[in-house]
C-alpha positions in Angstrom: -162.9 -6.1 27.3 -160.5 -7.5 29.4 -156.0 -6.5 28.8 -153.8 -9.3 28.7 -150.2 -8.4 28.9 -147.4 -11.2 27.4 -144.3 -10.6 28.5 -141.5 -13.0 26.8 -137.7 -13.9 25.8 -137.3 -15.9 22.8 -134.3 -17.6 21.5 -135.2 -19.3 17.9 -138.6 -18.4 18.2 -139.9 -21.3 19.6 -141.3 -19.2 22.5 -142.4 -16.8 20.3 -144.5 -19.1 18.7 -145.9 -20.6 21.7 -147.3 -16.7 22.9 -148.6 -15.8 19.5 -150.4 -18.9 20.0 -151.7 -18.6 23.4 -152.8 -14.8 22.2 -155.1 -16.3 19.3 -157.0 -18.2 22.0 -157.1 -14.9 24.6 -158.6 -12.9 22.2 -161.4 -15.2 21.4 -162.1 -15.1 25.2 -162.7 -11.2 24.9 -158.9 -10.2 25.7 -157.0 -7.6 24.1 -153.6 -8.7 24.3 -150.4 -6.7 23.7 -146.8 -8.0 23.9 -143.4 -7.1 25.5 -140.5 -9.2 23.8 -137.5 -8.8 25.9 -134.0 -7.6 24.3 -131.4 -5.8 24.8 -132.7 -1.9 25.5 -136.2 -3.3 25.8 -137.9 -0.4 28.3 -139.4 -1.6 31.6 -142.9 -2.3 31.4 -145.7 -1.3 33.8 -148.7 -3.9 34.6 -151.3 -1.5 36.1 -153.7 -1.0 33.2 -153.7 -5.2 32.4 -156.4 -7.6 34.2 -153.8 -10.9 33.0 -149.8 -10.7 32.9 -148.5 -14.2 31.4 -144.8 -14.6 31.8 -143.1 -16.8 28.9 -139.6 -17.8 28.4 -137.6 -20.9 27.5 -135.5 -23.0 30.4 -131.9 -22.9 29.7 -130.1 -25.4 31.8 -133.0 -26.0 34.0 -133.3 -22.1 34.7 -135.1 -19.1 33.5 -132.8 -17.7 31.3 -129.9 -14.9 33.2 -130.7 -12.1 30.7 -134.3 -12.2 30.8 -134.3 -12.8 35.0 -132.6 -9.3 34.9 -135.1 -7.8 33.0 -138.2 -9.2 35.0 -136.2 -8.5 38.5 -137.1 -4.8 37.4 -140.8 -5.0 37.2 -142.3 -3.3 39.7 -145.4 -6.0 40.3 -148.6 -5.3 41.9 -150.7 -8.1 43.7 -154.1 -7.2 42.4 -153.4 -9.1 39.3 -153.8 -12.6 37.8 -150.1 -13.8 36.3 -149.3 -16.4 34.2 -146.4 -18.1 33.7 -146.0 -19.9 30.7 -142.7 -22.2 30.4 -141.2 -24.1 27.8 -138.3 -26.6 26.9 -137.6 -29.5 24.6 -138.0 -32.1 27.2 -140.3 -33.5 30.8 -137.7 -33.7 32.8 -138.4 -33.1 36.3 -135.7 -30.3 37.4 -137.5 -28.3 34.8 -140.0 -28.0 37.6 -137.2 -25.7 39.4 -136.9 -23.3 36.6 -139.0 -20.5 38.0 -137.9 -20.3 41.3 -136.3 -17.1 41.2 -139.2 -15.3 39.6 -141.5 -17.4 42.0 -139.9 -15.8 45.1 -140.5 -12.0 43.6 -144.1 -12.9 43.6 -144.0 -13.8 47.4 -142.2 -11.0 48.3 -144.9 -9.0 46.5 -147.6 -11.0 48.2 -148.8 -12.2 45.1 -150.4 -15.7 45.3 -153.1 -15.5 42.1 -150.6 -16.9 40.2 -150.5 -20.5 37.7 -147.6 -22.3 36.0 -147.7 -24.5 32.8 -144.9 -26.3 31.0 -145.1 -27.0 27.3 -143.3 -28.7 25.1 -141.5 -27.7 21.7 -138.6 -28.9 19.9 -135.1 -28.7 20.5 -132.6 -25.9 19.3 -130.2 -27.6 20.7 -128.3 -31.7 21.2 -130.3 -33.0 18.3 -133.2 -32.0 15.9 -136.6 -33.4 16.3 -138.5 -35.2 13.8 -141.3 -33.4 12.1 -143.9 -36.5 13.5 -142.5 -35.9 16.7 -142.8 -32.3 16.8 -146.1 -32.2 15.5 -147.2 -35.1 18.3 -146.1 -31.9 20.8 -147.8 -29.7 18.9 -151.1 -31.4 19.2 -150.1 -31.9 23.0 -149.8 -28.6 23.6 -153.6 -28.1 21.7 -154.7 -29.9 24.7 -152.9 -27.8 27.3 -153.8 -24.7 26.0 -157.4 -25.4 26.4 -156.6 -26.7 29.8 -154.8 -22.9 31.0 -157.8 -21.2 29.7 -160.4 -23.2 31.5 -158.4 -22.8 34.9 -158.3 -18.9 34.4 -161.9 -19.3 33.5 -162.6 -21.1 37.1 -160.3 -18.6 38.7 -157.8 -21.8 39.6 -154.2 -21.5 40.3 -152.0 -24.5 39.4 -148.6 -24.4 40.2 -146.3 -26.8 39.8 -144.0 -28.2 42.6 -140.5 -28.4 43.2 -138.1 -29.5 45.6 -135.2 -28.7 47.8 -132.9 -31.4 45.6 -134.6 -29.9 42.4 -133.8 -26.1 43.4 -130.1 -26.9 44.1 -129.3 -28.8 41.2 -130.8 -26.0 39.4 -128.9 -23.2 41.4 -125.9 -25.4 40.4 -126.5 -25.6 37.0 -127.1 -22.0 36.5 -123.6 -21.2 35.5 -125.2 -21.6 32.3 -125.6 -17.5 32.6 -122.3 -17.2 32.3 -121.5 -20.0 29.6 -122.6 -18.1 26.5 -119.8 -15.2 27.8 -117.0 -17.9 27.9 -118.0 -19.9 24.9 -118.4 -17.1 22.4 -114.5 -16.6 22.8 -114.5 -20.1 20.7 -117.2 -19.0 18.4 -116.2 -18.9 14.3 -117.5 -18.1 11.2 -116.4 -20.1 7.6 -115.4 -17.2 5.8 -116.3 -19.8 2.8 -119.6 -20.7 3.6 -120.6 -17.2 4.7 -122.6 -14.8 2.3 -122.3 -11.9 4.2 -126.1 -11.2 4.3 -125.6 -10.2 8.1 -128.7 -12.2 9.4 -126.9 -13.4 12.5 -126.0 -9.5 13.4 -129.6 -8.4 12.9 -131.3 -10.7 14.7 -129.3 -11.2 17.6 -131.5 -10.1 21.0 -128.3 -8.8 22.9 -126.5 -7.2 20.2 -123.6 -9.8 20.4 -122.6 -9.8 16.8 -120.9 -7.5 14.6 -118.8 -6.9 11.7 -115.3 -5.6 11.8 -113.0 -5.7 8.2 -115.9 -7.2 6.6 -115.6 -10.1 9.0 -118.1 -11.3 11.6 -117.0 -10.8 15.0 -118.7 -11.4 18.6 -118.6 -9.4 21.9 -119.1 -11.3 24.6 -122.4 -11.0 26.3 -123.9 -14.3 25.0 -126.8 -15.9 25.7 -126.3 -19.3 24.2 -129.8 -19.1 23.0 -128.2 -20.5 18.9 -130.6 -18.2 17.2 -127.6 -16.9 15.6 -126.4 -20.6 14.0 -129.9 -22.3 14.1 -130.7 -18.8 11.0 -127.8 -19.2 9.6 -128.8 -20.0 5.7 -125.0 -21.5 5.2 -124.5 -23.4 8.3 -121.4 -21.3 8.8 -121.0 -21.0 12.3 -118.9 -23.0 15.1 -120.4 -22.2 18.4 -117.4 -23.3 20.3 -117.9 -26.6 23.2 -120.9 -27.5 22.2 -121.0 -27.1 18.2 -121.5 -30.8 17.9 -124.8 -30.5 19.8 -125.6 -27.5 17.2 -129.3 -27.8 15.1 -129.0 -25.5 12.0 -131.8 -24.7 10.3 -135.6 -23.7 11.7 -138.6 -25.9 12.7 -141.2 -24.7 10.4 -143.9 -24.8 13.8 -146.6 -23.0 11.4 -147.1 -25.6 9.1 -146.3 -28.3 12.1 -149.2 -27.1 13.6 -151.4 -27.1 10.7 -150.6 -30.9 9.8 -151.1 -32.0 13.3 -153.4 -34.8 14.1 -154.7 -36.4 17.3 -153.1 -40.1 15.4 -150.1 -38.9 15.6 -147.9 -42.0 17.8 -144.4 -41.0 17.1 -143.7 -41.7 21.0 -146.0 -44.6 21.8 -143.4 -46.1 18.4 -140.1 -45.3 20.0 -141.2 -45.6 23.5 -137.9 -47.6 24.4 -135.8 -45.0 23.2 -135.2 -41.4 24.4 -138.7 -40.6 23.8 -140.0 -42.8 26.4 -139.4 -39.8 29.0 -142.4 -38.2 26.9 -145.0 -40.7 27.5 -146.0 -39.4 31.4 -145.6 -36.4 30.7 -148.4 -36.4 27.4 -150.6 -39.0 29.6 -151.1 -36.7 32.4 -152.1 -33.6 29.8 -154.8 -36.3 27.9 -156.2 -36.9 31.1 -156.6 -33.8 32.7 -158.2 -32.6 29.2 -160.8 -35.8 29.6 -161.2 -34.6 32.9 -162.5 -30.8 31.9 -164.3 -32.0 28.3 -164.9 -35.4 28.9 -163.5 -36.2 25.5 
């Protein structure tokens, strides 16, 4: 049997999600898959006993997120393997294509060019929540590209998906992000009425950010702006500084999502002359490639 390694950062899980789901479909082609979830005092890993290494984060701000860029800067990679990289945001847009460039230019330093790149879809933890018809119509989208990343490993194809010299340098600009979580989190508060002291936010932060001081909650500040903290929070209790009117609190349920998905589902094709309109290339070009491999 073949060893599929899935190395990944989550924020609110949505990532998380999206691996746990891609394992289900490895280990019904005959791979035994084991995970690495990156956080703070994770221990490097090492690829030589896995056939497949899938790479899986979220973009933040068009980039792979700092943190987790550290972490996989550390790998020591060897160019006799198949990688994967597995990417995912709330949205199509086209400087998302930028987002692995850094990890990109470790594999050609390494010599590695067996390598593929897919872009899925999930809903927003952040500027505004998504509609459970909408989410599900991503969910059912990303049905479609899963089956499409297995049959490519299957043919031993590597897709890859291009950016550009105006792409990369917006993104390079934009990746002051990394330091935006350290700067925001002086800003960030806690209703001391609303709060219920059940110390979720400490517990499942991935960096350690949060503690309590006087019975208080109280942040360092290494943040990564990834809002698992106030997306958890059972009492919406949290003020996450510049951008606490984009903040989404409470989580998607993706589980059941995925179970009431349904190939009707026309959420964008109904609001395709508002924001979701940027959706409707993006899910075309996944239908077709899908007809193209099943001819269905």
């Amino acid at each position: 049997m073949k060893k599929a390694l899935i190395i990944y950062f989550t924020g609110t899980y949505n990532t998380r999600f999206l691996v746990q789901e891609f394992a289900k479909r490895l280990e019904k082609n005959e791979y035994n898959v084991n995970f690495t979830e990156v956080k703070e005092g994770t221990e490097v890993v090492h690829l030589n006993d896995y056939d497949l290494i899938t790479i899986s984060y979220p973009i933040y701000a068009f980039n792979i997120p700092s943190f987790f860029m550290k972490y996989l800067k550390k790998i020591k990679y060897l160019n006799n393997k198949k990688y994967l990289i597995l990417k995912q945001s709330g949205e199509p847009l086209p400087l998302n294509n930028a987002s692995s460039r850094k990890l990109i230019r470790i594999f050609r330093k390494n010599k590695i060019t067996n390598y593929s790149e897919y872009h899925f879809l999930l809903p927003y933890n952040i500027h505004f929540r998504f509609e459970d018809e909408f989410s599900r119509e991503l969910l059912y989208s990303n049905e479609k590209l899963f089956d499409i990343v297995l049959e490519e490993l299957k043919q031993g194809l590597n897709t890859q998906i291009k950016s550009n010299i105006f792409y990369n340098l917006n993104a390079w600009m934009l990746s002051i992000q990394g330091i935006g979580g350290k700067i925001n989190s002086f800003l960030y508060k806690v209703d001391e009425n609303k709060c219920i002291k059940c110390n979720k936010c400490v517990k499942i932060c991935p960096v350690n950010n949060i503690y309590i001081k006087d019975g208080k909650i109280k942040f360092h500040h290494k943040c990564l702006m990834c809002m698992r903290c106030s997306m958890y929070c059972p009492k919406d209790a949290f003020s996450i500084g510049f951008i606490n009117s984009w903040k989404v609190n409470g989580p998607y349920n993706l589980e059941k999502m995925n179970n009431e998905k349904s190939e009707n589902d026309q959420f964008v094709i109904k609001h395709k002359d508002e924001f979701y309109k940027i959706y409707i290339e993006y899910l075309e070009k996944i239908k077709e490639k899908h007809k193209y491999y099943f001819n269905n």
